[in-house]
N, C-alpha and C positions, 0 to 999 in steps of 0.2 A: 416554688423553689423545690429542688430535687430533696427529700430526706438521707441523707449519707448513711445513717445508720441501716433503714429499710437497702438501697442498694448496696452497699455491704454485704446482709443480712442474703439478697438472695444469691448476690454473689460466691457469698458460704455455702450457701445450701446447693445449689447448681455446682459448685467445687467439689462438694460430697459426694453428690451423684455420681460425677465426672467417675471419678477416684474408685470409687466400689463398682461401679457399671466395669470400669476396667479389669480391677480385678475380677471380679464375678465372671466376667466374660473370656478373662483368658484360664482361670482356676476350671471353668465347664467345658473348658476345649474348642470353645465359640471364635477365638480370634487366637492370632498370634501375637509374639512379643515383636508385632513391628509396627506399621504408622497409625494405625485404629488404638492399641493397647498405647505406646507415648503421646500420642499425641490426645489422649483422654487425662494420663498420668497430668501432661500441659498445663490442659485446661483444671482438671482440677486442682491441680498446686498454685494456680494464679489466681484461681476464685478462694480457696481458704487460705491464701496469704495475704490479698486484697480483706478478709473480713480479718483476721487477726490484726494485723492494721489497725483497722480501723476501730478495733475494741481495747486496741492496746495489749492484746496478750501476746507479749515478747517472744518467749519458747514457740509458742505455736508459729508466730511468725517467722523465727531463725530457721523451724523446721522446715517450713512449706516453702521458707524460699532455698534452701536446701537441694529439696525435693525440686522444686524449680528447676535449676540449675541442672541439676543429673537430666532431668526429663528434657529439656533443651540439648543436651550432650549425648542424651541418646536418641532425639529427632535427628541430630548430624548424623549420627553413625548409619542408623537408617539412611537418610536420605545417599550418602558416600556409597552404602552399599549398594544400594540401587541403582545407582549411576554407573558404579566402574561392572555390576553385572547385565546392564542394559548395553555398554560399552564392547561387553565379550558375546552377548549372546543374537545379537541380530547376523553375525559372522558363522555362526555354529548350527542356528535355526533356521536359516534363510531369513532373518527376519520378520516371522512369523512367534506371537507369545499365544502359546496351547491354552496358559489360562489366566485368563485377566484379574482374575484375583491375586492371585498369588507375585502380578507384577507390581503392586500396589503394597505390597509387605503384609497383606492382612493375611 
């Protein structure tokens, strides 16, 4: 049988990661604030809201699902934004993207 607490446990820890790799990466100039940076924010406000949970730490958990919440709110805004400037830019480009990175939000 699976132990809940150990899956929790690394669910926490991998949620840490998530959460500081993010920061870390957009604080060094590494990524920007769009689908790499939220969508790290995601993952780790769902791995340490899954371990609060399950250790019963209330606060932490109010937080993270919080945190949650905005990081979902700002996956839409990304993804809206992508959309209505993929919408304008294949007209203006010839539908040509110069850099694939950067259509990606990162």
């Amino acid at each position: 049988m699976i132990d809940v607490v150990v899956v929790s446990d690394v669910a926490g820890w991998l949620g840490a990661v998530a959460l500081l790799a993010g920061y870390g990466l957009l604080s060094a100039g590494r990524i920007r604030a769009g689908w790499a940076y939220q969508l790290l924010n995601l993952a780790g406000s769902v791995g340490l809201a899954v371990n609060a949970v399950a250790h019963r730490t209330w606060p932490s958990a109010a937080v993270n699902t919080v945190w949650l919440v905005i990081a979902l709110v700002a996956v839409r805004g990304v993804a809206m934004t992508r959309h209505r400037r993929e919408a304008v830019e294949p007209s203006r480009r010839g539908g040509v993207e110069s850099d694939p990175a950067r259509s990606r939000g990162w």
